[in-house]
C-alpha positions as MATLAB code, in Angstrom:
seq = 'XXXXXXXXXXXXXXXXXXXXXXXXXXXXXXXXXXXXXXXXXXXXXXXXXXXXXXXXXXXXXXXXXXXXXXXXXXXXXXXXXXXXXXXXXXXXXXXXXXXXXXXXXXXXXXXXXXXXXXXXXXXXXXXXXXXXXXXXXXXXXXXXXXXXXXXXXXXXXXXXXXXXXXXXXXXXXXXXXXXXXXXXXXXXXXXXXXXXXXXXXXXXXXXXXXXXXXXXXXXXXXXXXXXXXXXXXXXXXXXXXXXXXXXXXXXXXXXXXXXXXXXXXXXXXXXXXXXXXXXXXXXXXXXXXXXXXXXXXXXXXXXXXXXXXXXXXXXXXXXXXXXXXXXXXXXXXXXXXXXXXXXXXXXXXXXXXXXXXXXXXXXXXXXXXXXXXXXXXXXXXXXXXXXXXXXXXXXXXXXXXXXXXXXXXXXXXXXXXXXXXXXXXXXXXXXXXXXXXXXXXXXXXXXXXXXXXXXXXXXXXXXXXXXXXXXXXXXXXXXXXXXXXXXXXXXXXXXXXXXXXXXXXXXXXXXXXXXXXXXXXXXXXXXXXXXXXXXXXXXXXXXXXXXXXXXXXXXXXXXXXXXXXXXXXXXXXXXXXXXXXXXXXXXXXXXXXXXXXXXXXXXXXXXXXXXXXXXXXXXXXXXXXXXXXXXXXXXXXXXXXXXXXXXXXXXXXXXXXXX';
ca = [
       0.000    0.000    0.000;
       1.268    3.313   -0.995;
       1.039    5.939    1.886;
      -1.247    8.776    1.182;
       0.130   12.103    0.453;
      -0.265   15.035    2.824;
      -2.185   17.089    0.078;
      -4.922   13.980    0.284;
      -4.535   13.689    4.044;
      -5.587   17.437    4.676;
      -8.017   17.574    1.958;
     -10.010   14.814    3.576;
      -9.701   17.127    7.109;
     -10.884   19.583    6.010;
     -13.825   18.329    4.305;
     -14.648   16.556    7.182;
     -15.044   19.532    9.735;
     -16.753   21.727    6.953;
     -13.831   24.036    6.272;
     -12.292   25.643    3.095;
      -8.866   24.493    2.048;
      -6.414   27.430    2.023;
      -2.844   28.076    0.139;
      -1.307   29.713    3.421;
      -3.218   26.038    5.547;
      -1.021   23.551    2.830;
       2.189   25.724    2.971;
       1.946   25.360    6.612;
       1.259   21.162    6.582;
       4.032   20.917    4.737;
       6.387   22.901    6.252;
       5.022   21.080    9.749;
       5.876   18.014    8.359;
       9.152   19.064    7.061;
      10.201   20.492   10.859;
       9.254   16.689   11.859;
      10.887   14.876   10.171;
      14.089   16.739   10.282;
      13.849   16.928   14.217;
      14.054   21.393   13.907;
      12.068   24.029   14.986;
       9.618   25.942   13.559;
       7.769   29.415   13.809;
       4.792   29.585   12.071;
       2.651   33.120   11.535;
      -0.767   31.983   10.168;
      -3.055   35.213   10.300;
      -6.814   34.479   11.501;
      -8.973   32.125    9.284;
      -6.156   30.377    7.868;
      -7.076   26.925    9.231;
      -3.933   26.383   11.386;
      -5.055   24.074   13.747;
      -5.303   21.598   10.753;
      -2.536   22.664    9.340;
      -0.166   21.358   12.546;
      -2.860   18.347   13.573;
      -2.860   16.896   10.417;
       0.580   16.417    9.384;
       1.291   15.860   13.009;
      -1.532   12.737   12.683;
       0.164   11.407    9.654;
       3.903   11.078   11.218;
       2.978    9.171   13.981;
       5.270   10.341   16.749;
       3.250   10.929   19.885;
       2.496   14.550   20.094;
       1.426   17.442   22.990;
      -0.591   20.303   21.575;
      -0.438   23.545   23.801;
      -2.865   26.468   23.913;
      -3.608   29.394   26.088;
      -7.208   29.702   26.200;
      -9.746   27.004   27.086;
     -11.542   27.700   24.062;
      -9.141   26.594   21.231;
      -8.287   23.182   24.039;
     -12.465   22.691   23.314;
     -12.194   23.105   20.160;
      -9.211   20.960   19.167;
     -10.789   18.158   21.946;
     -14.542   18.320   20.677;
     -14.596   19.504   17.032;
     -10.917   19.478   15.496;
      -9.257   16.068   16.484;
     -12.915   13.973   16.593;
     -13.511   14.958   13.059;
      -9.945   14.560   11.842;
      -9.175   11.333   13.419;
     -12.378   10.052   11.568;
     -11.254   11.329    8.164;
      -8.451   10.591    8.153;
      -8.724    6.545    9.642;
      -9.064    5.261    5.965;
      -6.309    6.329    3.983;
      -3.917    5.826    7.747;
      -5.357    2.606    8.107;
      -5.169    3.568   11.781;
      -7.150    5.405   14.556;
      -4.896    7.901   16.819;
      -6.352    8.591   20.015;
      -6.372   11.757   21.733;
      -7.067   13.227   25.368;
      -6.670   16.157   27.363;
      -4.642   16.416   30.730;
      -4.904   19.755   32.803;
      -3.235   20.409   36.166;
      -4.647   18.947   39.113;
      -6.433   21.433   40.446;
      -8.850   21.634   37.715;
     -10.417   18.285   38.291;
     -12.709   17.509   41.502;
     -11.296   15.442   43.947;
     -13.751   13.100   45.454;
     -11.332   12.962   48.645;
     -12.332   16.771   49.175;
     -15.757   16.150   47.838;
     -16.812   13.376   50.483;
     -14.311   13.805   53.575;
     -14.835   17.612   53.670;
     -12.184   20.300   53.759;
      -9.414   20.034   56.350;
     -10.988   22.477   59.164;
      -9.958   25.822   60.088;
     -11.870   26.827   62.802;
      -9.311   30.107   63.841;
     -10.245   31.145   60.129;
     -13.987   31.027   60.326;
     -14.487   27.611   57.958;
     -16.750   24.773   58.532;
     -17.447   21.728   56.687;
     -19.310   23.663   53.857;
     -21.543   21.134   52.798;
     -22.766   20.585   56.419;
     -22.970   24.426   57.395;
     -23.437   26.395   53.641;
     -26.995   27.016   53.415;
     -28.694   25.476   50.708;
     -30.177   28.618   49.948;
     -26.733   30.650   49.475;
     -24.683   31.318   46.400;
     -22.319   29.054   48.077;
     -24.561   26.062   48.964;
     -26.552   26.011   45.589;
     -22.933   25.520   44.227;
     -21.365   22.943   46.257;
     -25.122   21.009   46.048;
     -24.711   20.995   42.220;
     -21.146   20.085   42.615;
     -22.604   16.607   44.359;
     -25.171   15.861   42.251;
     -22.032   16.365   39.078;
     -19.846   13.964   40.575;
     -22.202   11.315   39.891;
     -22.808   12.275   36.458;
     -19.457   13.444   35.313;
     -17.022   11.152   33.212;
     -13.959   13.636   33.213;
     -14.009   15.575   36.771;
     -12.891   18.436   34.461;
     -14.269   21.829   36.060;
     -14.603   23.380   32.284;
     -17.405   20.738   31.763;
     -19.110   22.026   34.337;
     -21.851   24.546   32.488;
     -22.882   27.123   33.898;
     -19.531   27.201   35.961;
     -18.848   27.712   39.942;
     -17.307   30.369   41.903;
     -13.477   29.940   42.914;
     -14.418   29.539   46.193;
     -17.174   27.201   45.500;
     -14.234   25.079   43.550;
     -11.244   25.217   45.691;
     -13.621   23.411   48.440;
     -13.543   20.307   45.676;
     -10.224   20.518   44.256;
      -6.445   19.637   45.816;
      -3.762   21.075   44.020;
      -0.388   18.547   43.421;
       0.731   19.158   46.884;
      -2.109   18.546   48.718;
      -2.791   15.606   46.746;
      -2.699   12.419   49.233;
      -1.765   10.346   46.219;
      -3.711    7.563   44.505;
      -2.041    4.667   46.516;
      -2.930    6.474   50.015;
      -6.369    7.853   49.179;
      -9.413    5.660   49.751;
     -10.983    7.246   46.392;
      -7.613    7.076   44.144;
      -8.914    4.011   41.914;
     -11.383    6.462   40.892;
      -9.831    9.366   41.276;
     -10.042   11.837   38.245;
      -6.863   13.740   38.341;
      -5.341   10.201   37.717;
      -7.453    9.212   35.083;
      -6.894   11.503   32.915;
      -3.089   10.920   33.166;
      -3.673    7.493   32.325;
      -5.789    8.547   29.509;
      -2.685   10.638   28.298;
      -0.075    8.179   28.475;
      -2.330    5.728   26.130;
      -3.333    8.603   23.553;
      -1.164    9.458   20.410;
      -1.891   13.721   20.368;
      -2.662   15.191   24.553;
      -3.736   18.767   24.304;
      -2.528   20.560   27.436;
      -2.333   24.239   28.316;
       0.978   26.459   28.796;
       0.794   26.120   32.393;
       1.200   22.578   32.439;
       3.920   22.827   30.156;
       6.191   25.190   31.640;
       5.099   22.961   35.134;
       6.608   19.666   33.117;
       9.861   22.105   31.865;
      10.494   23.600   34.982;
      10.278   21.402   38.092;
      11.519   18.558   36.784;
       8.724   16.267   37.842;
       7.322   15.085   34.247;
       3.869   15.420   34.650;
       3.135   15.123   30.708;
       3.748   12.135   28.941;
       7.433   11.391   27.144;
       6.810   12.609   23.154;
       9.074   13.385   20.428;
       6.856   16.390   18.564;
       5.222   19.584   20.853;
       3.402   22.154   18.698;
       2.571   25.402   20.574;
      -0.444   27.159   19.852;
      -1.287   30.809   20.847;
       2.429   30.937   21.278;
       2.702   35.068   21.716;
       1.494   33.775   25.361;
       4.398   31.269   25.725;
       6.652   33.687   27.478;
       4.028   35.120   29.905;
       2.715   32.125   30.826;
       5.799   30.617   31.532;
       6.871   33.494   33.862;
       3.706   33.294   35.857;
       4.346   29.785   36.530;
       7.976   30.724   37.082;
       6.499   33.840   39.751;
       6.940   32.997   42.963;
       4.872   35.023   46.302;
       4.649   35.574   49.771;
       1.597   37.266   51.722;
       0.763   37.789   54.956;
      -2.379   36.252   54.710;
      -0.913   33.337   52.818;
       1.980   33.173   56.157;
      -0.867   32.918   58.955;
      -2.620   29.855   56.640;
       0.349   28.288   57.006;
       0.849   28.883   60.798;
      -3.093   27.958   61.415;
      -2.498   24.853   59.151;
       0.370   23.188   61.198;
      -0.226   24.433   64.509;
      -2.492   21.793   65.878;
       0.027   18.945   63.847;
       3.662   20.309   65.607;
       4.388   20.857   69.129;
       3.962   23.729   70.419;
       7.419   25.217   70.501;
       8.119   24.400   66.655;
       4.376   26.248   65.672;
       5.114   29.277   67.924;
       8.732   29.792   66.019;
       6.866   30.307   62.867;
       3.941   32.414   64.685;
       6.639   34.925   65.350;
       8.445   35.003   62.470;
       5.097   35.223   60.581;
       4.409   38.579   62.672;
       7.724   39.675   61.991;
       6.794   39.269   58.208;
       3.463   40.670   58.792;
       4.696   44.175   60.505;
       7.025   45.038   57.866;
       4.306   44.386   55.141;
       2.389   47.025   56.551;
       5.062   49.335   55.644;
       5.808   48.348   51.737;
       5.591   50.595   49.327;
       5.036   48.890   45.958;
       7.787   48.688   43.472;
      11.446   47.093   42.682;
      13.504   46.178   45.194;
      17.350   46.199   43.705;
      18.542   44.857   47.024;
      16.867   42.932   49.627;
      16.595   45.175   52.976;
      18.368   44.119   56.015;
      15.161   44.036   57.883;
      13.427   42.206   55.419;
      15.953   39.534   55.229;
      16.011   38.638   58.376;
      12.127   38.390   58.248;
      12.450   35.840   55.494;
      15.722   33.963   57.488;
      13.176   33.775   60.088;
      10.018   32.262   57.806;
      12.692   30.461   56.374;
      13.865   28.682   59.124;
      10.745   28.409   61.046;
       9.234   26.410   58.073;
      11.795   24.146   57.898;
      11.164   23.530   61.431;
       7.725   22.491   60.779;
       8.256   20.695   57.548;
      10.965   18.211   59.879;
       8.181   18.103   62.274;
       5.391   17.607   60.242;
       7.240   14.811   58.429;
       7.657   12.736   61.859;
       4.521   13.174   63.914;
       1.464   11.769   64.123;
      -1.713   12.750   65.962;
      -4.760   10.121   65.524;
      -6.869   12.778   67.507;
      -7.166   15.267   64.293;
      -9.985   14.255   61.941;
      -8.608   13.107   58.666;
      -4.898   13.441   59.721;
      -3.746   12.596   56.476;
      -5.385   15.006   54.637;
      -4.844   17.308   56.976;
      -1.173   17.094   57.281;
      -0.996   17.308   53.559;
      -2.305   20.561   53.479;
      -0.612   21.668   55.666;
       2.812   20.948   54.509;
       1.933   21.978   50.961;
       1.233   25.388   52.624;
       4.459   25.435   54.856;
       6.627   24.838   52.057;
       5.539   27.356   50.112;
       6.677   29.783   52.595;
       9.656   28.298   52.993;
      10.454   27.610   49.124;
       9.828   31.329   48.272;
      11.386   32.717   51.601;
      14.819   30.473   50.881;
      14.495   31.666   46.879;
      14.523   35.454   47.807;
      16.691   34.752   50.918;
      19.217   32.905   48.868;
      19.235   36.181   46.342;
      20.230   35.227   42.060;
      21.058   37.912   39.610;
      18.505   36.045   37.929;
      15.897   37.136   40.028;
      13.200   40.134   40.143;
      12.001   40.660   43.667;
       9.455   43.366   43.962;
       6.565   44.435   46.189;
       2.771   44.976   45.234;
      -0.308   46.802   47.101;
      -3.553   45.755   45.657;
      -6.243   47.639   47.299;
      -8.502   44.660   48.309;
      -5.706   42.158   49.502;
      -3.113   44.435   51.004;
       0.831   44.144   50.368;
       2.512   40.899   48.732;
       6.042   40.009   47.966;
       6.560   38.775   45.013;
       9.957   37.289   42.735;
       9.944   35.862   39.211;
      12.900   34.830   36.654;
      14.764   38.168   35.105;
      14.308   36.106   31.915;
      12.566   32.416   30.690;
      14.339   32.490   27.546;
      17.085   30.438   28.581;
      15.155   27.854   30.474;
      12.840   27.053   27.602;
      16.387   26.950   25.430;
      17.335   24.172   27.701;
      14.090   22.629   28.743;
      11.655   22.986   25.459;
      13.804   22.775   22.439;
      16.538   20.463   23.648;
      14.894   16.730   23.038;
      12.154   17.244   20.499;
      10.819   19.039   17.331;
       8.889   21.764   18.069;
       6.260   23.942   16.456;
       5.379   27.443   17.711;
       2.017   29.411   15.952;
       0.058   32.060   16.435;
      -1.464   34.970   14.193;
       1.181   37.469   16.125;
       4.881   36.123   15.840;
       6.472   38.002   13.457;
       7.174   41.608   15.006;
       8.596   44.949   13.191;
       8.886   42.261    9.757;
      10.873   39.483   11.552;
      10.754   36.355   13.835;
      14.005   36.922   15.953;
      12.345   39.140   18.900;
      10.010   36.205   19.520;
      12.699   34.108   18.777;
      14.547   36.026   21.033;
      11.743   35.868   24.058;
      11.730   32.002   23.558;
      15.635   31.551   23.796;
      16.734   30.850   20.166;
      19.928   32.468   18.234;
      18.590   34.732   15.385;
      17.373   32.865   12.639;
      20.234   31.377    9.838;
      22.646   31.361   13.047;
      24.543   27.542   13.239;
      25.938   25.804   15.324;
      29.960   24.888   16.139;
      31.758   22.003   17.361;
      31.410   23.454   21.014;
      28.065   24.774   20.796;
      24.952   23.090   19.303;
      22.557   25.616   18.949;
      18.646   24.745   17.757;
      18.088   24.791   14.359;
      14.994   26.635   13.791;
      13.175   28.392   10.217;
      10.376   31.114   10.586;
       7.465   31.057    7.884;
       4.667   33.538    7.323;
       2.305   31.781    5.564;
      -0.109   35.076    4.870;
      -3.707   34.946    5.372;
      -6.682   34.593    3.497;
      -7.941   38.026    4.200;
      -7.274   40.910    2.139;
      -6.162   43.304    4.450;
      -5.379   46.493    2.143;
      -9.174   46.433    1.031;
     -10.846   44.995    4.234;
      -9.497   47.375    6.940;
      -8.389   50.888    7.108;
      -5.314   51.799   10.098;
      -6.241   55.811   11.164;
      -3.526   57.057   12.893;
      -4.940   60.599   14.815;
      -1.805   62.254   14.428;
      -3.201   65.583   15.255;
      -3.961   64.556   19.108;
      -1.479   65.551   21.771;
       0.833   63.129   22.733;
      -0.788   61.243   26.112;
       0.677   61.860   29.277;
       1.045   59.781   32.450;
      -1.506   61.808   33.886;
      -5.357   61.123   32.817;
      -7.963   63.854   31.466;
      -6.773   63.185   27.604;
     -10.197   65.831   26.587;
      -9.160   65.869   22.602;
      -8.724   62.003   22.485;
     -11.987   62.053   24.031;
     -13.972   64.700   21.535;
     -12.317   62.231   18.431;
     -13.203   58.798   20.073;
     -16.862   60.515   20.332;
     -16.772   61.552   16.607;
     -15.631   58.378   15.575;
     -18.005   56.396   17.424;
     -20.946   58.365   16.092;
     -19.689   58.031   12.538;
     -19.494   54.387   13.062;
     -22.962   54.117   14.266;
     -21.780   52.357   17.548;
     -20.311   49.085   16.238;
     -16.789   49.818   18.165;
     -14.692   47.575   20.247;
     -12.589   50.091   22.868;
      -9.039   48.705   23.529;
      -7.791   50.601   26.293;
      -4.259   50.908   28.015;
      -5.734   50.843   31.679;
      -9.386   49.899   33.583;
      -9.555   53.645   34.716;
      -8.843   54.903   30.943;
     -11.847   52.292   29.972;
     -14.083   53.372   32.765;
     -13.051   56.961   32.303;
     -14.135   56.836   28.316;
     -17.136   54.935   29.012;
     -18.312   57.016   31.385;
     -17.865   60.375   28.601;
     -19.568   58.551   25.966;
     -22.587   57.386   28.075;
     -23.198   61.069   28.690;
     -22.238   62.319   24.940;
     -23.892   59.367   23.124;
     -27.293   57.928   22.571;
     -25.172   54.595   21.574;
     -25.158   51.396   24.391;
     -21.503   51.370   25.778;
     -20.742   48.192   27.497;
     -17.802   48.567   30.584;
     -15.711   45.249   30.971;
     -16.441   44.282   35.161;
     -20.208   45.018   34.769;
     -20.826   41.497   33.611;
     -18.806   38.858   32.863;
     -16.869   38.407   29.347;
     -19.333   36.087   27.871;
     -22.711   37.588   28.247;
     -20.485   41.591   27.490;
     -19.551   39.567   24.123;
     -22.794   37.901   23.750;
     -24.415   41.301   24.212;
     -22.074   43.558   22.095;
     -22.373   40.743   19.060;
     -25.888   40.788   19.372;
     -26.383   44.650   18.942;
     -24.705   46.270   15.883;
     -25.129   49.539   17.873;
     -23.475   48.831   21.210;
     -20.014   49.352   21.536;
     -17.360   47.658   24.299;
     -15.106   49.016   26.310;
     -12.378   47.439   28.456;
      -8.836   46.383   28.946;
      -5.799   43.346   28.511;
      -8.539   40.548   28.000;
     -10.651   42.150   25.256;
      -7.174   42.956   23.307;
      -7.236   39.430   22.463;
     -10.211   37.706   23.507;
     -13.055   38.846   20.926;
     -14.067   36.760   17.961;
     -17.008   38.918   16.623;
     -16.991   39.050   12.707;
     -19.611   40.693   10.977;
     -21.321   44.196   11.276;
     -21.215   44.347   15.361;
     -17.540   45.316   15.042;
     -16.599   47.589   12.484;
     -14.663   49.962   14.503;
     -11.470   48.630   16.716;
     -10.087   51.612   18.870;
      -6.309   51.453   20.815;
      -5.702   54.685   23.230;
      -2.884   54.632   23.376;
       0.511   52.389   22.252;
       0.117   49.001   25.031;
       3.636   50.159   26.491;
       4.372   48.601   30.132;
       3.559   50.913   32.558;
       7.211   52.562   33.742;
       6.797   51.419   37.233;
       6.020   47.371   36.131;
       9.233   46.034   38.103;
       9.667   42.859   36.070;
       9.531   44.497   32.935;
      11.771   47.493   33.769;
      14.470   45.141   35.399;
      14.190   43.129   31.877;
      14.452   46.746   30.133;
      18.076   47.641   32.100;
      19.298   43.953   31.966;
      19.309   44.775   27.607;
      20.594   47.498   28.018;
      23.541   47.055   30.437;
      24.159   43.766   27.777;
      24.549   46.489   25.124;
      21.636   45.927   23.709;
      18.523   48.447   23.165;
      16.103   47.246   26.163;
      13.161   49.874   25.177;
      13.021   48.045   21.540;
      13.368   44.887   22.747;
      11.238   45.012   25.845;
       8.697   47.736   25.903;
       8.361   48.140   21.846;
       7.740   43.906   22.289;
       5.507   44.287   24.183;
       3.702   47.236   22.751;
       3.391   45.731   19.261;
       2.517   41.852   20.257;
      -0.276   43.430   21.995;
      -1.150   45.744   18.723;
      -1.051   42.767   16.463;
      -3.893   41.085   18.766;
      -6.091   43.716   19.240;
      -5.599   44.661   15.157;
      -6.857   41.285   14.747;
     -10.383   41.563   16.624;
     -10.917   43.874   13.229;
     -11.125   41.600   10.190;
     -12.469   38.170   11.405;
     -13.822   36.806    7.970;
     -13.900   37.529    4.267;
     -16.878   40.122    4.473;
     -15.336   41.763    7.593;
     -14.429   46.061    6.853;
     -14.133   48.610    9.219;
     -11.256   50.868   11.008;
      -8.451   50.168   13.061;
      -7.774   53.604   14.894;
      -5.263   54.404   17.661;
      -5.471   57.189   19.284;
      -1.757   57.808   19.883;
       0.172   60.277   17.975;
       3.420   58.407   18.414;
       2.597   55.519   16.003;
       2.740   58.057   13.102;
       5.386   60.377   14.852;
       7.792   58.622   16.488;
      10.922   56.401   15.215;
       9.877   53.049   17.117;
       6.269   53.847   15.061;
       7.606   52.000   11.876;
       8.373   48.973   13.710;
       5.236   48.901   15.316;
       3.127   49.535   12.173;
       5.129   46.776   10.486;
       3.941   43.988   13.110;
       0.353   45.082   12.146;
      -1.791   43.418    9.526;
      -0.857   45.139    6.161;
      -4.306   47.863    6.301;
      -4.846   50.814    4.300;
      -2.785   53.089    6.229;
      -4.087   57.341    6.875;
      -3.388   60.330    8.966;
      -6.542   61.774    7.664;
      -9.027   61.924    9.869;
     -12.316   63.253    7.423;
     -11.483   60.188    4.756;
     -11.611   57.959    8.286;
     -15.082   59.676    8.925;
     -16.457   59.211    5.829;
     -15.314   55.454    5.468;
     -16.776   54.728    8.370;
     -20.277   56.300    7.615;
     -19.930   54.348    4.247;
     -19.632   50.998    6.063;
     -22.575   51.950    8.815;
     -24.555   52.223    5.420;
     -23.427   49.651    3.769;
     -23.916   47.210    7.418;
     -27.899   48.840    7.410;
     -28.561   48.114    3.875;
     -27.869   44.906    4.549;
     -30.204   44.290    7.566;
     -32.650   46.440    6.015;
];
């Protein structure tokens, strides 16, 4: 038997889930499959409706390696778990002559545990907590929750919380859920043979393609503990989210609330003398917290050092004790103690990794307004641990619609740890071999979308109050006939815009926080005259084609804010390397999150409308090139009557339509 071609093999995909085959979707397969079979890397740009999630599964399918796809957002995991991979697998059985199976694996704590679900929380009486489903109300928020929660676990197949519709509150879900640490493990827990955490691991080691998310990822890269299965090929979808994702997982944080859970957790498992140590050193901590101001913090303060010495060394205290006594008295010791240490060694793991000090390390603090003070240190850089860790033993293929930045893919490549692209290795060094490939998109961006730079506006400050930007978002708006999507820089410039309009306007404006995502999406879809308004989540997380959104609108250019420690540290550590840290940092940054919100513009063939940005600078200023560059290629104008009149044009066009 002849093996089928790839051409054949993604022809019958993509018939099968009801798609269009595209030039930029069979450039891509077969570069995939190229990157596989030579054991290199790949980048892969494939701009919105390309089909790129075929373009990766398919060839992927047809080599046979065992794969893990993963993806930032639950909603491309569901779709590549209940739509892509179903259909594909069936299409493409014949011509294979074999059936690849498939499963997803999340962390831990996103399946319930039916330890937590029928033994009850470890108590905390000091903190106020009971058994909640003996003392929640039925009738509360809370009880209605858990109560459904119960009657799920006898239905569900998966444990998974995301097939849990409508969802729970966090608090409703941390009573049901253990994270790794807490975890009694399936040999000591009388519910691990059924235990769905373990399951689904089990599921994963059998299955030929496991989609996982980022977090789980940079979990299995960084601690060492392989929590995925071994495979030879890992594709990374919504890879512009790589690098933050990574470094959140990488973030490490001390509170004072988070201390005294601790102390309240071991105290009635230690003696008394070992729990009192870490009492006082937790109200050491907790004084000087009262005193932080937020920001960087270059060198660790005497005082605060010997706070953490203290934590430090108190924890280990417990953790000895904790791992030698036992007290048959306490309810569900085992559980109980498990908590318990996962909590103490957090302390002590993030009081010993600040304590210890790296040049590698960002230690900052941060006030929120609702849960006071934190202390907080994450890696100066992830680019050299996902060098080492991701591209060291296997092929891999990174994709998104936002990779290639200012006309090239080394400052991602950069970001991700690899040499510029061409750059080989020598005898001493053996560097990864990796190609970049824009493989276009179907949409024709010069016709479809106009880019209105308002290069007239004053240039925005720090400080708020920006009245001109407001008197042209109000004019642009009205010439739009609503239908605008408001991508702002912060929640108070959102709030502060919505609040104008709603007394300017006779058009719905929608605030991000009044409702959640879903129904504001739902709502602003649904209404061609309701605009949106809201910050870092809408930049990338609306898929509305069609007449709703015909108008996307930036502020201002998405630079970190001057006073974000991690990104300010990464900013001098370029610079003092020789290198320029504002391009490679903050113009990154800015343009990554440019390219995403561009794209909530054109999201199929009939899409038009109006990219503007409200920011001088992109027309102005030198680093405005680059950033205009990592943009889809719109119609590009300064003029802001020709923007006013296209836009009344389309608002016409839209109501003829529905007329």
């Amino acid at each position: 038997m002849t093996k089928p071609s790839l051409p054949e093999l993604l022809h019958a995909a993509v018939a099968a889930v009801g798609g269009v085959e595209r030039p930029g979707q069979v450039t891509m397969a077969e570069a995939v499959a190229q990157a596989i079979d030579d054991g290199s890397h790949l980048l892969v740009q494939a701009g919105t409706g390309t089909g790129k999630s075929l373009g990766y599964l398919v060839p992927a399918l047809a080599h046979g390696d065992r794969v893990v796809v993963a993806t930032a957002t639950l909603a491309l995991q569901r779709q590549l778990v209940e739509r892509d991979l179903p259909r594909t697998v069936d299409a493409l059985h014949p011509q294979l002559r074999r059936r690849p199976e498939f499963a997803m694996l999340k962390g831990r704590s996103n399946y319930l545990c039916l330890h937590r679900l029928h033994e009850g929380v470890p108590q905390e009486e000091e903190d106020g907590l009971f058994d909640p489903f003996e003392a929640a109300a039925p009738t509360s928020k809370l009880g209605q929750d858990l109560l459904r929660l119960r009657d799920w676990s006898d239905d569900t197949e998966t444990g998974d919380r995301d097939d849990l519709t409508p969802g729970v509150s966090d608090r409703a879900w941390a009573q049901v859920s253990v994270t790794s640490r807490e975890c009694l493990g399936a040999s000591k827990c009388a519910y691990g043979a059924e235990c769905f955490a373990e399951a689904a691991r089990e599921r994963a080691k059998l299955a030929d393609v496991v989609v996982t998310n980022h977090a789980l990822l940079a979990i299995d890269a960084i601690e060492g503990a392989p929590v995925l299965p071994q495979h030879e090929v890992l594709i990374v979808d919504e890879a512009h989210e790589l690098v933050s994702r990574v470094t959140g997982v990488a973030t490490g944080e001390l509170t004072p609330g988070q201390v005294n859970r601790a102390v309240r957790r071991a105290a009635k498992l230690v003696d008394e003398k070992v729990a009192d140590q870490l009492q006082t050193a937790a109200e050491g901590f907790e004084r000087l917290m009262e005193l932080a101001l937020p920001g960087r913090l270059e060198e660790i303060p005497e005082d605060l050092g010997y706070a953490l010495m203290a934590l430090r060394d108190a924890a280990r205290a417990v953790i000895s004790a904790l791992g030698s006594t036992r007290d048959k008295s306490v309810q569900d010791e085992d559980a109980v103690r498990k908590q318990a240490m996962a909590s103490v060694e957090n302390v002590h793991d993030v009081a010993e990794r600040i304590t210890q000090g790296s040049e590698y390390d960002v230690v900052w603090y941060e006030r929120h307004d609702r849960f006071g003070a934190s202390l907080r240190v994450a890696p100066l850089s992830v680019s050299g641990l996902l060098r080492e860790k991701l591209f060291a033993e296997r092929s891999v293929v990174l994709t998104s619609a936002t990779l290639k930045l200012g006309g090239d893919f080394n400052g991602v490549g950069a970001s991700l740890g690899l040499p510029p692209e061409g750059t080989v290795g020598t005898e001493d060094e053996d560097v990864p071999v990796w190609k970049g490939l824009d493989v276009g998109s179907p949409f024709d961006y010069p016709r479809q979308g106009i880019l209105y730079v308002a290069r007239h506006l004053n240039t925005p400050g720090r400080e708020g109050g920006r009245g001109d930007m407001m008197d042209e978002l109000a004019e642009l708006v009205e010439a739009a006939g609503g239908r605008t999507l408001g991508l702002f820089s912060s929640m108070r410039a959102a709030q502060a815009a919505a609040e104008e309009l709603r007394g300017r306007l006779d058009k719905p404006i929608l605030l991000q926080g009044e409702d959640t995502l879903g129904e504001l999406i739902k709502n602003f879809a649904g209404d061609a005259e309701t605009c949106l308004f809201g910050t870092l989540s809408l930049w990338q997380g609306v898929d509305v084609p069609g007449p709703s959104c015909q108008l996307v609108v930036m502020d201002r250019i998405p630079f970190p804010r001057p006073d974000d420690p991690l990104m300010s540290a990464r900013q001098k550590a370029v610079e003092e390397a020789g290198g320029n840290g504002f391009m490679a940092v903050a113009a990154t940054h800015a343009a990554l999150l440019m390219a995403q919100g561009a794209g909530r513009l054109v999201r199929a063939t009939g899409d038009r409308g109006v990219v503007a940005v409200l920011d001088p600078r992109l027309a102005n200023a030198r680093y405005g090139s680059y950033l205009r560059a990592s943009l889809p290629d719109f119609w590009y104008t300064t003029d802001r009557n020709q923007v006013r009149r296209s836009l009344a044009a389309i608002d016409a066009a839209a109501k003829a339509a529905d007329a």
